[in-house]
KEKE-3310 file (N, C-alpha, C; in steps of 0.2 Angstrom, whole numbers, plus 5000, padded with zeros to 4 digits):
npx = (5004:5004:5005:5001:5005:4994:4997:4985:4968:4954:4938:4926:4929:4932:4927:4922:4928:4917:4904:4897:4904:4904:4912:4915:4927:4931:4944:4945:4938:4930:4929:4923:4921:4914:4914:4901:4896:4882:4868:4877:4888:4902:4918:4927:4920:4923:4928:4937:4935:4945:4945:4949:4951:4958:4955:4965:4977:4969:4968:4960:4963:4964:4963:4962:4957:4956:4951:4955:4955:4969:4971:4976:4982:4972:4969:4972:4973:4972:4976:4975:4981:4978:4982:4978:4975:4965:4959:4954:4939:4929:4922:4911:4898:4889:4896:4910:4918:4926:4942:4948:4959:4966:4973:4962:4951:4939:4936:4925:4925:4912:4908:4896:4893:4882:4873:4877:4882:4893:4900:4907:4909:4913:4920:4922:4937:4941:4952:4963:4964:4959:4954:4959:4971:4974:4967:4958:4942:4930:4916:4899:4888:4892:4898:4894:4898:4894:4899:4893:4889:4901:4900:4885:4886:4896:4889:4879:4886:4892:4881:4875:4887:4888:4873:4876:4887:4877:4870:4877:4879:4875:4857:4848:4855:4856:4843:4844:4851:4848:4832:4838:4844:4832:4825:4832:4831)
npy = (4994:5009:5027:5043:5058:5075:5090:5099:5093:5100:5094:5098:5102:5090:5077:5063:5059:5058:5046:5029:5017:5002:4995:4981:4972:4961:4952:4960:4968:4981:4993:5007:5018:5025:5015:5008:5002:4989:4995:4998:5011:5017:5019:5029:5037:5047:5040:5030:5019:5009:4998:4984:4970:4957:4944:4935:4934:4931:4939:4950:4968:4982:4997:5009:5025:5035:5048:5049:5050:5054:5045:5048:5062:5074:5084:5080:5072:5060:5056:5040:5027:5012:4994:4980:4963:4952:4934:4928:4919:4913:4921:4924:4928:4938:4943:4942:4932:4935:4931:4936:4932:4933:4932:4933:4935:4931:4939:4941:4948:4955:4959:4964:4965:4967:4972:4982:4984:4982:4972:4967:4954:4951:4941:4931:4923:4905:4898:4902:4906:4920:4930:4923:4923:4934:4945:4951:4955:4943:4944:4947:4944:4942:4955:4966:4976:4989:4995:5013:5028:5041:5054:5056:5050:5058:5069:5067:5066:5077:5085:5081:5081:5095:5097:5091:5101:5113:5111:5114:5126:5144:5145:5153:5160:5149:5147:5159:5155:5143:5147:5158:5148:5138:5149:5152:5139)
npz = (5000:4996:5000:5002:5009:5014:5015:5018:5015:5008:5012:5004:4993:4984:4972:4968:4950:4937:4930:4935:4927:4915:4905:4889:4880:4868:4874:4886:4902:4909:4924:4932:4946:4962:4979:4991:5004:5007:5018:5027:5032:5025:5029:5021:5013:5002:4987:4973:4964:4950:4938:4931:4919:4914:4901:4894:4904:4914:4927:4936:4939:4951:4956:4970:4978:4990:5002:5018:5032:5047:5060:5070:5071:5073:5062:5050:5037:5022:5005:5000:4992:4985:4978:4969:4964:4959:4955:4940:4941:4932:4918:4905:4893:4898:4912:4922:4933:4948:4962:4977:4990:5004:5022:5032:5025:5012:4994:4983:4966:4956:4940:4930:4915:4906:4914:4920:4933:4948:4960:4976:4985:5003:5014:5027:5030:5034:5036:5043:5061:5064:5074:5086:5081:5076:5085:5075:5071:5067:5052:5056:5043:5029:5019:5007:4995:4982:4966:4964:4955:4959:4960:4966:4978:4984:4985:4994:5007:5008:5008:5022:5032:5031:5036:5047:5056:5055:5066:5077:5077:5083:5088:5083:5072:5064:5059:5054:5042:5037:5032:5021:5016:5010:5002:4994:4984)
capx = (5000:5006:5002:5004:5001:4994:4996:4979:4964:4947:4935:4922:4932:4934:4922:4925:4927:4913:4898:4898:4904:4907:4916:4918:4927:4933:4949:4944:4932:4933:4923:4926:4916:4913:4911:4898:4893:4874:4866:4882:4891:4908:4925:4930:4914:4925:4934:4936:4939:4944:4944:4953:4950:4961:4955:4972:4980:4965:4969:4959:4967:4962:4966:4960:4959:4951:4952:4954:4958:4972:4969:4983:4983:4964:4968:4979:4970:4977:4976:4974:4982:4977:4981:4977:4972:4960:4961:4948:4936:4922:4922:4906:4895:4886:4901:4916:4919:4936:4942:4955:4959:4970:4973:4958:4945:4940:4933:4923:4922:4908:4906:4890:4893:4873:4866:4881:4882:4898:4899:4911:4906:4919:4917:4928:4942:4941:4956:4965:4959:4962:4951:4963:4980:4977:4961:4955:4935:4924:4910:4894:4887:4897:4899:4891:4900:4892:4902:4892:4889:4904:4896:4880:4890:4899:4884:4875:4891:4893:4875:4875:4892:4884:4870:4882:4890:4874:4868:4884:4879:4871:4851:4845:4857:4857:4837:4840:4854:4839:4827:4841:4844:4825:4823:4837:4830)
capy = (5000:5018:5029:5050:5064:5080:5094:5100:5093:5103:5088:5102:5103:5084:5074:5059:5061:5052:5039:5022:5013:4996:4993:4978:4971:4954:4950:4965:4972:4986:4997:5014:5019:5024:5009:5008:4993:4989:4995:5001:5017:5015:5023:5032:5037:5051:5035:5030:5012:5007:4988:4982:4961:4953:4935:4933:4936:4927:4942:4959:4972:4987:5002:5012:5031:5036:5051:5045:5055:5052:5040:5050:5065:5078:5090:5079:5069:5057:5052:5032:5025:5006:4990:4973:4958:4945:4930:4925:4911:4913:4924:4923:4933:4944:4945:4942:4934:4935:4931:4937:4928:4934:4928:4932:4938:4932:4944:4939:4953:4953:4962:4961:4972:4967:4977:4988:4981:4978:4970:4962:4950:4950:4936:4928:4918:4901:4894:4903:4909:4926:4932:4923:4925:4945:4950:4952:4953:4941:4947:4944:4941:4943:4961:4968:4983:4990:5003:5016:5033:5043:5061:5055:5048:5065:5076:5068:5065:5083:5087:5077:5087:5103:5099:5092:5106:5118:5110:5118:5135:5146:5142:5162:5160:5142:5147:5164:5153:5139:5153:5158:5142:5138:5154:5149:5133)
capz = (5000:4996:5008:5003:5015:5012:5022:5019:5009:5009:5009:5002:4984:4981:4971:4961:4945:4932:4932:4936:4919:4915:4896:4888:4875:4868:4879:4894:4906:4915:4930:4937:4951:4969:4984:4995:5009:5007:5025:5033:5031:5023:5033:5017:5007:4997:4983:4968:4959:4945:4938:4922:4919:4905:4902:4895:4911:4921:4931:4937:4944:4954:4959:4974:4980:4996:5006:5026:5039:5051:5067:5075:5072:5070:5057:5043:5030:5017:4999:5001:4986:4984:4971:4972:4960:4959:4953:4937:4941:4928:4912:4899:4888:4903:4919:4926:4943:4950:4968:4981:4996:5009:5027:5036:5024:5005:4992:4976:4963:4950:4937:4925:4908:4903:4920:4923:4940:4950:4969:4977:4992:5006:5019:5032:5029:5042:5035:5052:5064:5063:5078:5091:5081:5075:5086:5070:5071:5061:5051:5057:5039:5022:5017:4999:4994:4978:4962:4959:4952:4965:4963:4969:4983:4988:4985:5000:5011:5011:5013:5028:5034:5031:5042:5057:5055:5056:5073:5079:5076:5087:5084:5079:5067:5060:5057:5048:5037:5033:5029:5016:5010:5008:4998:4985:4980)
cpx = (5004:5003:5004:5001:4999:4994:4987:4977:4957:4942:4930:4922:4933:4927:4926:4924:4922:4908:4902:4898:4907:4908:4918:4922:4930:4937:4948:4939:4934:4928:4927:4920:4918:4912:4908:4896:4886:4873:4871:4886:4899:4913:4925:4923:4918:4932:4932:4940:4941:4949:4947:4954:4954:4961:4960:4976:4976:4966:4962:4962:4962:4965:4963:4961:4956:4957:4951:4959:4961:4969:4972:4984:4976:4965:4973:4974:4975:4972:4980:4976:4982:4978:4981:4974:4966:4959:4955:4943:4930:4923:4917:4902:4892:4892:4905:4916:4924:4936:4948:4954:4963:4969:4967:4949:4943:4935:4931:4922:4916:4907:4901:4889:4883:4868:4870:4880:4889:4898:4904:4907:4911:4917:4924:4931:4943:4947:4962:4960:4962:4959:4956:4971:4981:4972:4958:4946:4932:4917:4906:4889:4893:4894:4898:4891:4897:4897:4897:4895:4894:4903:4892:4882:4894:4895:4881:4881:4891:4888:4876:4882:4889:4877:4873:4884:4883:4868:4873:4885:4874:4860:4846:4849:4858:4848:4839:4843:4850:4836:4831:4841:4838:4824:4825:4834:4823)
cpy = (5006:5024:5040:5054:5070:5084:5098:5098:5096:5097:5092:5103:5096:5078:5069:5057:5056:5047:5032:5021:5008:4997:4985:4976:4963:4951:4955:4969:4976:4989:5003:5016:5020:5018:5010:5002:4995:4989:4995:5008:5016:5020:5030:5032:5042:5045:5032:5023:5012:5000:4987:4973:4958:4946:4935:4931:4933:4930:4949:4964:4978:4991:5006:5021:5033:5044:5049:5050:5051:5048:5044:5056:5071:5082:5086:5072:5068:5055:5046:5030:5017:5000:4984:4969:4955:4941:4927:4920:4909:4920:4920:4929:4940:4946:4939:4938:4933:4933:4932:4935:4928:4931:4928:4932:4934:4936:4941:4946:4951:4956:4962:4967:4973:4971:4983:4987:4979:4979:4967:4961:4948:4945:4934:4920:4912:4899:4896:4905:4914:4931:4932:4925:4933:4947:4952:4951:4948:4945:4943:4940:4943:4950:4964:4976:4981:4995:5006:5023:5040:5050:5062:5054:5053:5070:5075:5068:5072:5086:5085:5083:5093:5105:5096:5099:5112:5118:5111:5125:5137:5148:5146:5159:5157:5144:5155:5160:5147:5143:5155:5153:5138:5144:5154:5144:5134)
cpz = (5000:4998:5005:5009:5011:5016:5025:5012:5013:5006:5007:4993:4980:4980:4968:4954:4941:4935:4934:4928:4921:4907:4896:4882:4874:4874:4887:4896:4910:4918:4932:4943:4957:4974:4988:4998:5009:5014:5030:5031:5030:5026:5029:5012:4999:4991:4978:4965:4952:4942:4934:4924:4910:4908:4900:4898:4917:4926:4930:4940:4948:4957:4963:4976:4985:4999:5013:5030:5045:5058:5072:5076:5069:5064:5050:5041:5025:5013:4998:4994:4988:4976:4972:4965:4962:4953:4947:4938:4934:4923:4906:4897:4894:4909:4917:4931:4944:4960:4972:4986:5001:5016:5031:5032:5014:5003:4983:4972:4957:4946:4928:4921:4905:4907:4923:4929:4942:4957:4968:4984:4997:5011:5023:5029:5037:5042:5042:5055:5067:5069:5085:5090:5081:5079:5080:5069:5065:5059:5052:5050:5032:5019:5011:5000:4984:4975:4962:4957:4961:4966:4968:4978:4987:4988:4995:5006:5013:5014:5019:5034:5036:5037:5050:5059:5058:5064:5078:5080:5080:5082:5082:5072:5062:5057:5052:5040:5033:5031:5023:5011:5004:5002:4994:4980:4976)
residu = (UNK:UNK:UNK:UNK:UNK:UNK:UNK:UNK:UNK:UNK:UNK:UNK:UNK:UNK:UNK:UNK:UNK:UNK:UNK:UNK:UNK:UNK:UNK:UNK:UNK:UNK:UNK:UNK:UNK:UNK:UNK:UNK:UNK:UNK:UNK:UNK:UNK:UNK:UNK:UNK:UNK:UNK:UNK:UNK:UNK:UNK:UNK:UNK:UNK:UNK:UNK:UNK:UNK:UNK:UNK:UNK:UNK:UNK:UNK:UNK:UNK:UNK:UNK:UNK:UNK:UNK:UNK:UNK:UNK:UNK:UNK:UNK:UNK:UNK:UNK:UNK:UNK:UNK:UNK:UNK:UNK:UNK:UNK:UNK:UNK:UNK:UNK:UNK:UNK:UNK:UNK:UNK:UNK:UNK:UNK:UNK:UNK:UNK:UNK:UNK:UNK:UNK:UNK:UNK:UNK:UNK:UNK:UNK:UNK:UNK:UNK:UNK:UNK:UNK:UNK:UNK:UNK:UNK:UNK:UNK:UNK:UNK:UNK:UNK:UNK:UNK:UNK:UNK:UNK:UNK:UNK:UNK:UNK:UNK:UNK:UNK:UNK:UNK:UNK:UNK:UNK:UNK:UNK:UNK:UNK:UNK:UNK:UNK:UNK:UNK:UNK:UNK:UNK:UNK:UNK:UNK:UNK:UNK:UNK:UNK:UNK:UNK:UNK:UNK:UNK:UNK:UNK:UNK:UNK:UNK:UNK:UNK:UNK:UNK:UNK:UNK:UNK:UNK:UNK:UNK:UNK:UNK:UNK:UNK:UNK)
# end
């Protein structure tokens, strides 16, 4: 994993860029998109995938981009650079499946050029047991992270922001700034 720092990032100015797409063509498949966990809220909502599958190669790859704010330190935020494989299992007319399988956890990607669909299904690895060797939690069920559309994905992030934020403000003032806001839209 490569790891940058930045001194400062305004998480107000960063979206990411483009729709959800999937392309095919005879020998490769690809996906660009946001990641989202169905019915949990993701660490890193502000991030960006993008997939590349060569049957050739019987490989897909991935690259990863996330904003995550430091554990350590309150005011320093990082640009998360990630890349990882997966292994092909399946390739036909409609998807893709691939699989990664590392010590604790395994990870199925799918991707379905017919519905413009891609998940990946994370689930726990029993082959150790990774709870007593790393403290490593298990998951209660197997985990269905979705690509989609990463604007859509950062518009509400911020909204949501924005109203933390205005329940923070003195509350004459948070009502004259809704009475503005209402009267824009």
């Amino acid at each position: 994993m490569l790891m940058l720092t930045a001194s400062k990032i305004n998480f107000e100015t960063i979206y990411p860029i483009g729709n959800l797409k999937t392309n095919r063509s005879n020998q490769i498949i690809s996906a660009q998109g946001t990641w989202v966990i169905e019915g949990e809220r993701i660490a890193e909502p502000i991030n960006i995938a993008v997939i590349t599958c060569r049957k050739n190669e019987g490989i897909c790859y991935q690259s990863d981009a996330r904003i995550t704010k430091s554990l350590f330190a309150v005011d320093n935020q990082y640009l998360d650079l990630q890349y990882g494989t997966y292994k092909i299992t399946s390739w036909n007319d409609e998807e893709v499946l691939a699989e990664d399988e590392s010590l604790c956890r395994t990870t199925v990607l799918n991707i379905n050029t017919t519905t413009k669909q891609v998940f990946q299904i994370i689930r726990n690895n029993t082959a150790l047991n990774c709870e007593k060797l790393f403290n490593f939690p298990l998951l209660n069920k197997p985990r269905i992270a979705q690509l989609v559309d990463g604007f859509k994905v950062a518009q509400e992030f911020y909204e949501q922001k924005n109203k933390e934020r205005l329940k923070l403000i003195n509350p004459e003032f948070r009502q004259v700034v809704e009475d503005l806001f209402q009267k824009s839209k």
